[in-house]
N, C-alpha and C positions, 0 to 999 in steps of 0.2 A: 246721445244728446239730440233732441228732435231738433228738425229745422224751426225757426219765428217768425212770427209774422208781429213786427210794434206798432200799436199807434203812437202817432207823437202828442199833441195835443191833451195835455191832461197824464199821460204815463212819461213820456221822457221828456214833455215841458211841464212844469207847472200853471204856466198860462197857456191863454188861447193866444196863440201865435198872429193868426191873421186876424182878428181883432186889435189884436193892439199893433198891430200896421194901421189899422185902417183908424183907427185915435189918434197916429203921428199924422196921416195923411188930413185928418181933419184938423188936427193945429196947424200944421201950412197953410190950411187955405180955410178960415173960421166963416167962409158964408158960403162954402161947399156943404156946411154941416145943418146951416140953416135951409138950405135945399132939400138938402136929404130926408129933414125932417119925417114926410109921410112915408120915406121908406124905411125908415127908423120906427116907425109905429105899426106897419104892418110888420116887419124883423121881431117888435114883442109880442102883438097881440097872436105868434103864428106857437107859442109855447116851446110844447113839447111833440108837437106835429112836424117830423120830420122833414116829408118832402115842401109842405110849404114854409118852415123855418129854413131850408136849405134855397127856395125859391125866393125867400125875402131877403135872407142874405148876401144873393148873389145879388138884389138890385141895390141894396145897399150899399155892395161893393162898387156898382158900376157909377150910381150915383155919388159918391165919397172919391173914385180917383178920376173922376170927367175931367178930361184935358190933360192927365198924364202923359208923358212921351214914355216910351219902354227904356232910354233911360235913368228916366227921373224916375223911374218906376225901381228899375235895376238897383239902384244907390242906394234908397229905402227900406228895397226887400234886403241886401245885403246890410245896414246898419242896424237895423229892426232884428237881423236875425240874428246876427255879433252878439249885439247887446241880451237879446235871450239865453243864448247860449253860453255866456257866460255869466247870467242872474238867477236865471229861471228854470235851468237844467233839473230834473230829479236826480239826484246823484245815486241813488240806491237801486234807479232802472238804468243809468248810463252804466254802472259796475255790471249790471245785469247781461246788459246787451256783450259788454267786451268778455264774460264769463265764459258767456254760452260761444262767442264766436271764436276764442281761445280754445275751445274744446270743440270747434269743425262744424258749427251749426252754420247754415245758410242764413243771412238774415236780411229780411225784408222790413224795411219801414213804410208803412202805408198810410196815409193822412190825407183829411181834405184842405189839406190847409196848403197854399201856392207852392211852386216846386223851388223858383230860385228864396221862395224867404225858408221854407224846410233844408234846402242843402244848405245854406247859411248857417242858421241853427244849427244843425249835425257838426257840422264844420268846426266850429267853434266849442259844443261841449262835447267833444273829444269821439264821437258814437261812429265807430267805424259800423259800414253795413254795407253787404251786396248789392240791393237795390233799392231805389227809391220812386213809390208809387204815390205822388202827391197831385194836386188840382192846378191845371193849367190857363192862363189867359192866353187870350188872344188881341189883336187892337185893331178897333174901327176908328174911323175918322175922328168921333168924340172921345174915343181913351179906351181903356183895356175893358172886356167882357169876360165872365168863364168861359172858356172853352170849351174844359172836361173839369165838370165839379164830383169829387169821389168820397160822397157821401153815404150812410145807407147805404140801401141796395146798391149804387155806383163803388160803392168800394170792394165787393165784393166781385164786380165786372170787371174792375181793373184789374184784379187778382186775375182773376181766371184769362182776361186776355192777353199780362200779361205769362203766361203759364205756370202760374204759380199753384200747386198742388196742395191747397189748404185744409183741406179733409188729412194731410199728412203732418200738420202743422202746430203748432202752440201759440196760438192766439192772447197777445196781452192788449186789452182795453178799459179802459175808464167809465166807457158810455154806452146807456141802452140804444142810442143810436146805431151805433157797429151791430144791432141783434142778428142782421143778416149773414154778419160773418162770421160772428160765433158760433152762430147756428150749425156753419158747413164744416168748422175747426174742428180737429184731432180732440184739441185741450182749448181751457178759457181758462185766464188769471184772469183777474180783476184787483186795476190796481188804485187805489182809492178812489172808488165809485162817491157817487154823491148818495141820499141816503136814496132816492127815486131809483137810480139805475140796478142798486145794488137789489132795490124792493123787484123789481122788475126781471132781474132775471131770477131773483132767486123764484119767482112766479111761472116763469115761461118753463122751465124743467132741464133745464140746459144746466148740467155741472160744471161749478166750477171754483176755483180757489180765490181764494182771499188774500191781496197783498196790501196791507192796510200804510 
């Protein structure tokens, strides 16, 4: 049984996690949202362009929680994440995750989606794992900033600093996004890609399976 490497986002949540933090954060406070607005329109017009959809929605981020305290921040990411985990879990990857680690595989969850709303999540739909490589804030004066956002290429950084041996690994992801750590994987699942990603790698040459 190989060791894993899961995204969370899209394979063991069926939503985006920290988007819909960032939709509770904007019903709290509804003229945070009318703020944000211009960073809200470059967050769409940035597509399918990763490093500046990862750029827009980090100011999106920053703009949607301005004036957060870390623990009002805390409270959020842990409600937000409850209630995922217990709504939104893929249940056919959470079986998966406990399969493979029942049978001695190492397993690593890697996400760029924040670290206390990802341990949340886990926490609650049930996905025991070794380690957890997710996106960290920080807080200045006006509220939380990314710290370390592990997106892309950044996900693949995380992996390797923190010594994770992914050329040895089983890679399961959702998104052409991850192409970078696909690329370096053992193995690639793919677990309900959208019709683009799926087009996408089936293009780039990189084998891989199909979990529909």
């Amino acid at each position: 049984m190989p060791d894993v490497v899961l995204d969370l986002d899209g394979v063991l949540s069926t939503r985006d996690t920290f988007a819909t933090l960032l939709v509770a954060a904007a019903r709290r406070a509804p003229l945070g949202s009318v703020r944000s607005a211009p960073e809200l329109v470059r967050w769409v017009r940035a597509g399918r362009d990763v490093p500046r959809h990862a750029a827009a929605s980090r100011e999106v981020a920053r703009s949607l929680l301005r004036g957060m305290t870390a623990p009002s921040y805390d409270a959020l990411a842990s409600a937000v994440g409850e209630r995922l985990g217990a709504v939104a879990a893929r249940r056919s990857m959470v079986e998966v995750a406990a399969r493979q680690r029942d049978a001695g595989a190492h397993i690593v969850v890697a996400t760029g989606s924040e670290h206390r709303l990802a341990e949340a999540f886990l926490a609650a739909a049930g996905v025991q794992h070794d380690l957890l490589l997710a996106s960290t804030l920080r807080w200045t004066p006006t509220g939380p900033v990314f710290d370390r956002h592990i997106r892309g290429a950044g996900k693949l950084a995380a992996l390797r600093d923190a010594g994770i041996d992914i050329e040895r690994r089983r890679f399961w992801t959702d998104s052409f996004d991850d192409f970078p750590t696909a690329q370096a994987a053992a193995s690639v699942v793919l677990v309900a890609p959208s019709r683009y990603s799926a087009a996408r790698f089936g293009a780039s040459g990189i084998a891989t399976e199909l979990l529909r």
